[in-house]
N, C-alpha and C positions, 0 to 999 in steps of 0.2 A: 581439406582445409576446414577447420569447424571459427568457431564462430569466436573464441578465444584469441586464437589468431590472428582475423578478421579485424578484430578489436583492437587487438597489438598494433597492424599496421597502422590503421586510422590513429591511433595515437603520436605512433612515429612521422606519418605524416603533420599532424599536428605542432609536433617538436620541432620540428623542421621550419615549417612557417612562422615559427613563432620565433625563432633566432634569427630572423633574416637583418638587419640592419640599414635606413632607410640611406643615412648617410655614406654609406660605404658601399651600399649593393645596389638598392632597389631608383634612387635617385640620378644617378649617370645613366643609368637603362632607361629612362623614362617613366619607371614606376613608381614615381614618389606618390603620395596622396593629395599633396596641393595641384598637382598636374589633372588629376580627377575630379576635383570640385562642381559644382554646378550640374548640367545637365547629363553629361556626358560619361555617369555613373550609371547606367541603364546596358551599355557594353558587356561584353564578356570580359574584357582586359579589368573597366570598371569596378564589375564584382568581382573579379579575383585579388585585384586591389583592396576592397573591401575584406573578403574574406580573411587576407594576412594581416592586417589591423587587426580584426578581431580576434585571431589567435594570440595577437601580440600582448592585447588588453587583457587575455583569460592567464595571464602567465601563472598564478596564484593556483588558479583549478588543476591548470595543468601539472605542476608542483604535487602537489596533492594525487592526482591519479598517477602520475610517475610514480610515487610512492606506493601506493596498493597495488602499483603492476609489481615493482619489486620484489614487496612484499609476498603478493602470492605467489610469483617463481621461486622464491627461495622456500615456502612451504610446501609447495607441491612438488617440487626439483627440478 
């Protein structure tokens, strides 16, 4: 596995969190983020709540490296 790869997946993981939908998925499960507010953001559930927010807010970036992932597969093949 080299590091290209490596790279890929963290992306794809990335994509992933980032399409999650609060209303439709992550709120019936107990994941919403007003359910996290306050103190109780120190949790592991907490920050990974956290975390998928913040994929959510990077959607622009992530657009964008989507793009040069493309990009260099179809140059390299």
């Amino acid at each position: 596995m080299g590091l290209w790869t490596l790279l890929e997946g963290f992306l794809l993981l990335a994509n992933a969190l980032a399409i999650l939908n609060e209303d439709r998925f992550l709120a019936p499960r107990g994941w919403g983020f007003s359910d996290f507010s306050g103190g109780r953001t120190k949790s592991f559930k907490g920050q990974l709540i956290g975390l998928i927010y913040a994929t959510q807010y990077m959607r622009v970036p992530l657009i964008i490296l989507n793009s040069i992932c493309i990009i260099v597969k179809l140059v390299s093949g």
